[in-house]
N, C-alpha and C positions, 0 to 999 in steps of 0.2 A: 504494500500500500504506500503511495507516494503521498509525504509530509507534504501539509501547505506550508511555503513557501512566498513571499514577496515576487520573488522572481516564478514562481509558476501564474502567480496571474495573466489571466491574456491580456492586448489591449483594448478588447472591448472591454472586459470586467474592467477595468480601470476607469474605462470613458463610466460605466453605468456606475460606479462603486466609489469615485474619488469625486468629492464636491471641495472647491475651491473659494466659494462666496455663499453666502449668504443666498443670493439670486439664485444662485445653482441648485442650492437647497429647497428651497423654496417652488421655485420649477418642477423638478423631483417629486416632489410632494404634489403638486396638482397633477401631474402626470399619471399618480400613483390613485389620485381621487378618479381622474376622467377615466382610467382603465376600466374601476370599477363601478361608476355608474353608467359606461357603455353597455357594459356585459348585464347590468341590470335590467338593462332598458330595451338591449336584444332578446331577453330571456322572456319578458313581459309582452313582447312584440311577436314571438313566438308559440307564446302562451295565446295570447286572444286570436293570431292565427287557427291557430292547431283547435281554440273551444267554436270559430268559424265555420273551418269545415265540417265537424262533428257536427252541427245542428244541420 
């Protein structure tokens, strides 16, 4: 089993895992709200789909 390591991270883990400001953080965080109230809103949108064709 290969130890973590600094140097095994990729540069994407870096780009998604290393915040620099404040703003970065911040971004981050709304990014992390809008994932999940897309997926909420997909789910819901597929729900009233899916009770559509049933009737």
């Amino acid at each position: 089993m290969l130890h973590y390591t600094e140097k095994n991270r990729s540069n994407l883990c870096h780009v998604i895992t290393d915040f620099h400001s404040v703003s970065e953080k911040r971004v981050a965080r709304f990014d992390i709200w809008g994932v999940l109230v897309s997926a909420l809103l997909i789910a819901s949108l597929v729900e009233v789909v899916r009770l559509l064709i049933s009737h």
